[in-house]
N, C-alpha and C positions, 0 to 999 in steps of 0.2 A: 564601131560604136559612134552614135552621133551625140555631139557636144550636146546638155543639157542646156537648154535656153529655158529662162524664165522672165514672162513677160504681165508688167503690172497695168494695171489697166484703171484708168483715174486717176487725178489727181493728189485725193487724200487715200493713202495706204493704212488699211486700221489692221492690215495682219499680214502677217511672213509667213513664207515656209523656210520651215529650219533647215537650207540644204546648202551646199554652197558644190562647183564642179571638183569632183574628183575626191567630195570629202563631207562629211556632215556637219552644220555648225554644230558645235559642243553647246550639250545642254546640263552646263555646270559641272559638269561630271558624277551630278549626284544620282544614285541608283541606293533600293532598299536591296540591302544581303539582311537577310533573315529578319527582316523588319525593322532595321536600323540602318540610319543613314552615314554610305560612306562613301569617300573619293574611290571612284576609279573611272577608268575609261570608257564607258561607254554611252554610247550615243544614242539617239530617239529622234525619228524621221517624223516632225512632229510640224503643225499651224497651230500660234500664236498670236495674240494682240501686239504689234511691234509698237504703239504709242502710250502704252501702260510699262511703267517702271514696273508691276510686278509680273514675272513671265507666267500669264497666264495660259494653260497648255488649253487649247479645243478641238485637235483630232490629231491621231498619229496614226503612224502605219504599222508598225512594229511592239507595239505596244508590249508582247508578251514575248521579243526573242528583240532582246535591245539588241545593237549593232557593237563590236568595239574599233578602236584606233585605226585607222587606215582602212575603212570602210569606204565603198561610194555610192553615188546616186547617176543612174544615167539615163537619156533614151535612146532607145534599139535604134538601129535602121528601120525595124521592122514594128515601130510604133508601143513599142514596150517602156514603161516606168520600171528603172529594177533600182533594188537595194542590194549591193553585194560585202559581204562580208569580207574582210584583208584579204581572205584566200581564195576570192574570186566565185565565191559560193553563192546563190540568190539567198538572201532572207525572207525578202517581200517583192510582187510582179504586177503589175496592173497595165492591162487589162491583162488575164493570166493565160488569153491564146493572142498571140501575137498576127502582125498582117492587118491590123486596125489601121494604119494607114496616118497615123499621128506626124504631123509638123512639128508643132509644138504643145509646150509647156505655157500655162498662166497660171499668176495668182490673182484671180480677184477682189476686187473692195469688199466684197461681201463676206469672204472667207474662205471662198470655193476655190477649189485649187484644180484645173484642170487639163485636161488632154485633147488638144484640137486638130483635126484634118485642115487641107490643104483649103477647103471652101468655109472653113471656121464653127465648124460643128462640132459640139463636144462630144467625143467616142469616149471616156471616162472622167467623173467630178468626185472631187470629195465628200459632198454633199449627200451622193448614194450610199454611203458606208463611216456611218458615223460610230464616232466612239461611245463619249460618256454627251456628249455635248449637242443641242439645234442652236443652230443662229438666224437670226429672222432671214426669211425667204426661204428656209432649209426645211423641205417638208418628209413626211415621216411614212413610205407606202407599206403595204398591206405585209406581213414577213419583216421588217424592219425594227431594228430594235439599239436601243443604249444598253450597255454595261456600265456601272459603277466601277469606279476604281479600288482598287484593295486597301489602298490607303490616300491618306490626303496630298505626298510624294512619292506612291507608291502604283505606278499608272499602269502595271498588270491587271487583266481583269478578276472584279473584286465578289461579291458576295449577293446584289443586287440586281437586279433588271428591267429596265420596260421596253415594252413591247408589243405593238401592232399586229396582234393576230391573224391569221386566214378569216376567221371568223368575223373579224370588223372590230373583235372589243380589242380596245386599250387598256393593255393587264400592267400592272408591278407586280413582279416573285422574285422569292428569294429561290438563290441557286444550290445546286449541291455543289461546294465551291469543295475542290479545285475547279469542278466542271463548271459548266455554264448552263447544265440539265435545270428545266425551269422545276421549282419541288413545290413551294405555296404561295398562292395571291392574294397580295395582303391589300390593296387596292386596284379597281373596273370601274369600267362605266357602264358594264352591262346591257343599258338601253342601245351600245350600237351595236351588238351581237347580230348578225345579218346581214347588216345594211354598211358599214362602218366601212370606208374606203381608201381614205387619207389624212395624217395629222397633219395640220397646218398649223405654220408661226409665223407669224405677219409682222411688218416692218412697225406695227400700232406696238407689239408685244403681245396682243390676244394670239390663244392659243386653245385648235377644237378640232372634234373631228367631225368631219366630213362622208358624207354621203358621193357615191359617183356623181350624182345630177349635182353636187355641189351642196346638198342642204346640209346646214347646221344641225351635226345630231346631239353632240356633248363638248359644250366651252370646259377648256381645260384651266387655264387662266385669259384673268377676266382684265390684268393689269392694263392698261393706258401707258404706254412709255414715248414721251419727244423724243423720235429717233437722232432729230438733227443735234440733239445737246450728249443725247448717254450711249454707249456702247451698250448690248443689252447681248443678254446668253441665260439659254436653260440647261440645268448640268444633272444628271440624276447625281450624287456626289454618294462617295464611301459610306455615308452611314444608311443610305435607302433611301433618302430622299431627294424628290426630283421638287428642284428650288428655279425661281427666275434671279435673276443680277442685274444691276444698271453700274454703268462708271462712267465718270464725266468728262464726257470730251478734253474737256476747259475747264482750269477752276473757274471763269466766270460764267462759263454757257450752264456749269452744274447747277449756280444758284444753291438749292435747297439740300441737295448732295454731298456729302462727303467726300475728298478722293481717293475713295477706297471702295472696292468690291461692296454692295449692297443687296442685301437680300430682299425682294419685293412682299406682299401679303402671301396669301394663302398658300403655302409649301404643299406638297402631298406626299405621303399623307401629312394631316394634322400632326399627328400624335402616333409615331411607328411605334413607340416602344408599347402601346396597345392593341395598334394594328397587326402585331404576329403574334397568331397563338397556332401555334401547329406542335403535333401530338409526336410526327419523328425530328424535329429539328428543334435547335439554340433557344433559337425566337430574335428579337429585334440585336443582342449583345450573345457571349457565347454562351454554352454550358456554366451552373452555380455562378453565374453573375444573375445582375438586375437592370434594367433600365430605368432610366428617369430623364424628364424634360429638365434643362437648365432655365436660368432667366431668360437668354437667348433665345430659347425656344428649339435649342438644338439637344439631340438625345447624347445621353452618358453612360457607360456603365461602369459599375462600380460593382465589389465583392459585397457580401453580406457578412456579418462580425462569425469569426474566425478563417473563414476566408483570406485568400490573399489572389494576387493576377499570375496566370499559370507565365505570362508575358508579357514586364512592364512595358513594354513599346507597344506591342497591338492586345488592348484590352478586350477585344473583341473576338482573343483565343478564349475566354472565358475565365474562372476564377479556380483555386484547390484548396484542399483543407489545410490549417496550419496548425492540425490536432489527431492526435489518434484516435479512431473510429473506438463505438462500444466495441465491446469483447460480446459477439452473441454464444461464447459459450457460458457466461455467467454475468448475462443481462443485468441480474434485479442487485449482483453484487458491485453492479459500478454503476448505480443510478445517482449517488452521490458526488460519483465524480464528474459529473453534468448537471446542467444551469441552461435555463430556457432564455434569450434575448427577444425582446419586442418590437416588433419592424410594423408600425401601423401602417394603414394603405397600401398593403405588399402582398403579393400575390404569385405563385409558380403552379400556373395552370399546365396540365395535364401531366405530373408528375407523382400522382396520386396513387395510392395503391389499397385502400381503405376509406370507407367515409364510416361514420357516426353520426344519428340524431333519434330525439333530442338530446343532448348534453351541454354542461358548463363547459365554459374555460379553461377553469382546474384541471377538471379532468381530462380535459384535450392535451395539457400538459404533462400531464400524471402519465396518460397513455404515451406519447412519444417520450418521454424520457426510460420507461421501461425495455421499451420496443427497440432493439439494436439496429432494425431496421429502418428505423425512422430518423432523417435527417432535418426536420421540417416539418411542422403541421400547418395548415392555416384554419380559422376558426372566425364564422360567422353567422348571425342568424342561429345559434343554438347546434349549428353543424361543423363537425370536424374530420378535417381530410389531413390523413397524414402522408407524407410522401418520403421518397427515396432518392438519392441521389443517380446520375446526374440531374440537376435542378432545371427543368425546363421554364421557356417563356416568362424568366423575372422581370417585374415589372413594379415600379412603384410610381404611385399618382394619386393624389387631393381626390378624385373620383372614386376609388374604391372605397369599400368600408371590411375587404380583409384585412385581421391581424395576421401575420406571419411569425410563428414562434418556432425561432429557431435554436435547434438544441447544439449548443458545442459544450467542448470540455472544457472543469475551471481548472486554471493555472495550474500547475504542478500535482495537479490529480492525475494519477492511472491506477490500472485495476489491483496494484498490493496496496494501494492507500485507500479503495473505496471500503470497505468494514466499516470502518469509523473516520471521522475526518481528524486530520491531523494538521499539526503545528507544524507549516513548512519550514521553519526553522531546524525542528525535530527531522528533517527529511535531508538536508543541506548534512546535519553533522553527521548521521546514517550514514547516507555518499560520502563524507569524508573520508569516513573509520573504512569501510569495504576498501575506497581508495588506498587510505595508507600502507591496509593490511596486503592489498596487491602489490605494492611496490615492495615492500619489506620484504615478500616470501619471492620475488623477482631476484632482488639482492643477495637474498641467502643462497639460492642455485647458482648465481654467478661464482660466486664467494667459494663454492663446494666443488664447480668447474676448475676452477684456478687453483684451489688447493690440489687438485688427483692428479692435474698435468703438470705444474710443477714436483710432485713427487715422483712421478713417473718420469720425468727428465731427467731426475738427479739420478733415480736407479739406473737409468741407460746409460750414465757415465760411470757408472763405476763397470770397468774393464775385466776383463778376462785373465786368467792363470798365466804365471809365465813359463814356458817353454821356448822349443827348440832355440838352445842354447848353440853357438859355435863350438867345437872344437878346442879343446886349449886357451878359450879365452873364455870369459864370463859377459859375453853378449847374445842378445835374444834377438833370434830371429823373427819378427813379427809377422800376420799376412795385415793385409790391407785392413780388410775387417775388423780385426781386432783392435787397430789403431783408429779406426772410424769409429769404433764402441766408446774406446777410452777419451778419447776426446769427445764427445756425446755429437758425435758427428763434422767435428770440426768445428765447434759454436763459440770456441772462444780465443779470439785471437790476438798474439802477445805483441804482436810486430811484423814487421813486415820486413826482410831484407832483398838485398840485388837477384837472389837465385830462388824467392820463393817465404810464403808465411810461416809462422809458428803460432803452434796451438798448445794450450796448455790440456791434460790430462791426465788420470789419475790409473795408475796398474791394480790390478787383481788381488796383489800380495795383501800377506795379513799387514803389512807397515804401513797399505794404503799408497806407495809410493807416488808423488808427483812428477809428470816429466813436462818435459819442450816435446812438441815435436815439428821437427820441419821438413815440411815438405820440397822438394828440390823440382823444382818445375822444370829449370831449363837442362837438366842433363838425363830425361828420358830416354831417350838413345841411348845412352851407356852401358854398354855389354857387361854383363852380370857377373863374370869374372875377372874382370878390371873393377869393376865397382866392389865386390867382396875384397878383394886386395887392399882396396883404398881405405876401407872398414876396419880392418883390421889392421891396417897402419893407425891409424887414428883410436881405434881402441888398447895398441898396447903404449898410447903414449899415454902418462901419467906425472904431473902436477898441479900444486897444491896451486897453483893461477890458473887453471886449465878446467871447461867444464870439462866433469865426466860422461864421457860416450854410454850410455846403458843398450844399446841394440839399432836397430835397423828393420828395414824392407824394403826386400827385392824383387815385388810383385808383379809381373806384365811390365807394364810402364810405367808403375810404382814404384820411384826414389823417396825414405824417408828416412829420417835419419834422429835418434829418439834419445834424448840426452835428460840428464839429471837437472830439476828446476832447481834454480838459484833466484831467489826472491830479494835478495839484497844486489844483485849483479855480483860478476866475478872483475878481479882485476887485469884481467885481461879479455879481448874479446879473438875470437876464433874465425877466421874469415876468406871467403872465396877472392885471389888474388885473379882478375882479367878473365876471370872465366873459366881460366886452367885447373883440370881438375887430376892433374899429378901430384899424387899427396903424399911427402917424403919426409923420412924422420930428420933430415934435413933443416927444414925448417924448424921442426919444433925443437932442435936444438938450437935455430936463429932467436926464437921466441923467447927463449931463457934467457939470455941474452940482452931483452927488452932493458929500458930503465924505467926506475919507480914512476916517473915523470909520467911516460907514458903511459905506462901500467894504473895511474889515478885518472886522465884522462879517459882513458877508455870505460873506466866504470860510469861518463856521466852521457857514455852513448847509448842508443835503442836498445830496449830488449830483444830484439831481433836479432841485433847484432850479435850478443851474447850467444847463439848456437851457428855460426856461421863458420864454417871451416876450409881447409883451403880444396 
């Protein structure tokens, strides 16, 4: 790759290329994401006015695939202009077959940015492939054309176009935008249809086209501009029209100038927001919008009353309803809940679906307000055109003598209130009452939810019958189950001690009986015949400081061990000594033994403790 040289030529430099080696100058970082302006990375291979504080953009290369962060610019060996993307991908190529045989790179005073061989002949200029922008000496040949930009920071191509026909005319159309497909010419010069060869813009600011022999066929603008005091530029801009500009060198060379961007006389067209009436498109703003001139002299659009902007940052998606349509199943019974608005001088040509004549006013009223179909009538001269929605070619302007009567709904009218009109007040406490009555029969299902499963909980704890009893003693053999039933699943837990919880639960029996039961975690292992031994030591001990043992289970890996609840504590607590599970009547003749002392003590420890055994 050969280093990119850029060489300026003159003295005064009145414009850059935004490139710098190995990397693009950053232009702001501002980029539109869905028509709104935000930070991010990426870049725009773009010529500027570098002596204007405000960065005014006049041609780019990448217009519609911006570049991002660690992008470059470079020329081939082989005489190529490329733009590569981080990953070494081309974006944009000029000339786009290589072997052109280019030295270098310039930027000229004039604005042209170009590609020269070895004998200083331009093999590509900027000048050949203009964006939205001419600047004098930039001439415009036959196939050549400007794009508008989408928006005013938004230098994708936008909506508008002119263009330099095969034919000779120099046309304006609007695009079928995303495309760039030309659809309608809203201004020609017609007269060069034939003959028309090339637009010229001269260093004066006049601007015509031209015949091959050179003759004058159609002056485009007529402006005079002192080149040596103002920067001067023709831009077709986002809303369609193609405008001149002067900026002043100097604040003293301007004089009479401002120093700021100035618009010259006669813009083209005049008056766009009249200049498009086409039958399949927008017109000069989107669908259900309008147009209209400002003081400026620049176009606006704006909703019609119910309306609102489908997108408050580009108004020029058009406008939506902020009302319920009629009901065409019972038209005549919601005519009162619609009201005609008066838009004088307003007009939505070709969205008509009906005319009427002779008739009044009134009745142009009377007629769209029945009509469900009717969004809009306009009415003039005795004649009334009603139309349909989407609203084409809105337009409003001092020259028309259409009224535009547009029908929306009033406030808090729909179709159970059109019968009769009614006291929106009277509608406010209606919706109240349905409200409250909704909540209240919400509340009562919860309320009737919470009563069935609570009761149905309580009945899952009451336990099962008692059997299989031991042998010789009066303890119950339980299975798992049963003791998952009577403790309603193990849901309520008394304590916690070293070897495992206790849960409270209630038996089968007709006395309702309450127990503990604790489950022994850590002695699963325990072979089932040492463990019934150990049961039965502990069941035929008996006293009056001693919980009573009522039964057990010796299920799989189920240890549990089910004793009589004591609600007040007992005076003694029962308890696994190191883990040893040798349980000898031994001890419980130690136990006896106890002093009162410790025997009050132990009543002010854990319920848990309370069924722990050795």
């Amino acid at each position: 790759m050969a280093r990119l040289t850029i060489t300026y030529l003159w003295a005064h430099l009145s414009l850059l290329l935004v490139v710098t080696f190995f990397g693009l100058h950053h232009l702001g970082s501002l980029l539109l994401d869905s028509n709104k302006l935000v930070m991010l990375a990426t870049y725009l291979l773009a010529i500027w006015f570098n002596n204007i504080p405000e960065r005014t953009i006049v041609w780019s290369a990448n217009r519609n695939n911006l570049a991002q962060r660690g992008s470059t610019v470079q020329l081939t060996a082989d005489g190529q202009l490329v733009l590569n993307n981080q990953s070494g991908t081309r974006i944009w190529t000029r000339p786009e077959l290589g072997g052109s045989g280019a030295a270098y790179a310039a930027m000229l005073d004039t604005g042209n940015f170009v590609l020269a061989g070895q004998a200083g002949a331009n093999l590509w200029q900027s000048f050949d492939e203009p964006t939205d922008t001419l600047l004098p000496t930039q001439n415009l040949n036959l196939g050549g054309e400007l794009i508008a930009p989408y928006l005013e920071k938004n230098y994708s191509d936008g909506r508008f176009k002119l263009i330099l026909q095969d034919d000779g005319n120099l046309v304006m159309q609007t695009t079928a935008y995303p495309l760039t497909t030309s659809i309608f010419a809203y201004w020609t010069t017609q007269s060069s249809i034939g003959s028309g060869h090339q637009l010229i813009f001269n260093q004066s600011g006049y601007m015509y086209v031209v015949a091959t022999n050179g003759t004058i066929l159609n002056p485009v603008f007529s402006n005079s501009v002192p080149s040596q005091d103002l920067y001067l530029r023709a831009t077709i801009d986002y809303d369609g029209v193609f405008r001149q500009y002067v900026y002043p060198k100097t604040a003293s060379g301007g004089k009479r100038w401002a120093m700021n961007w100035t618009t010259l006389p006669n813009s083209i067209p005049s008056n766009i927001c009249l200049a498009i009436r086409y039958s399949a498109a927008s017109g000069a703003c989107g669908f259900n919008s309008y147009c209209t001139l400002g003081d400026d002299q620049r176009p606006s659009c704006r909703c019609p009353p119910g309306y609102t902007f489908s997108d408050h940052d580009d108004e020029r998606k058009g406008c939506k309803k902020t009302f319920i349509s009629q009901d065409c199943d019972h038209p005549s019974q919601e005519i009162d809940s619609f009201e005609i608005r008066d838009m004088p001088n307003t007009n939505f040509p070709y969205a008509d679906y009906e005319v009427f004549s002779p008739v009044d006013e009134d009745w142009c009223r009377q007629s769209c307000l029945s009509d469900c179909y009717c969004d809009v009538a306009t009415f003039i001269d005795g004649k009334c055109w009603k139309k349909r929605g989407p609203l084409l070619n809105g337009v409003t302007d001092p020259s028309l003598r259409d009224k535009a009567l547009m029908k929306v709904r009033i406030a808090n009218r729909t179709a159970g209130s059109s019968a009769k009109k009614r006291d929106p007040s009277a509608l406010i406490v209606t919706g109240s009452v349905l409200l409250g009555s909704s909540i209240f029969l919400i509340v009562l299902s919860l309320l009737g939810i919470y009563v069935f499963f609570t009761r149905w909980n309580r009945q899952k704890r009451k336990v099962i019958p008692q059997h299989h009893v031991i042998r010789d003693m009066n303890l119950q053999n339980f299975t798992y189950n049963e003791l998952e039933t009577a403790t309603g699943g193990f849901d309520e837990e008394l304590g916690r001690g070293a070897f495992g919880p206790v849960y409270k639960g209630v038996l089968g029996d007709e006395d309702k009986q309450i127990i503990a039961v604790k489950k022994l975690e850590k002695m699963a292992g325990e072979g089932e015949t040492e463990f019934k031994t150990e049961v039965k030591v502990i069941g035929r001990t008996n006293h009056k400081n001693l919980v009573q043992l009522v039964g057990f289970c010796n299920e799989g890996q189920h240890r549990l061990l089910v004793y009589e609840y004591m609600s007040s504590g007992s005076l003694l607590q029962i308890k696994f000594l190191n883990g040893d599970l040798a349980i000898s009547s031994a001890f419980h003749l130690l136990l006896l033994r106890k002093s009162a002392a410790e025997h009050e003590k132990s009543r002010r420890d854990s319920v848990a403790d309370q069924y722990e055994t050795m």
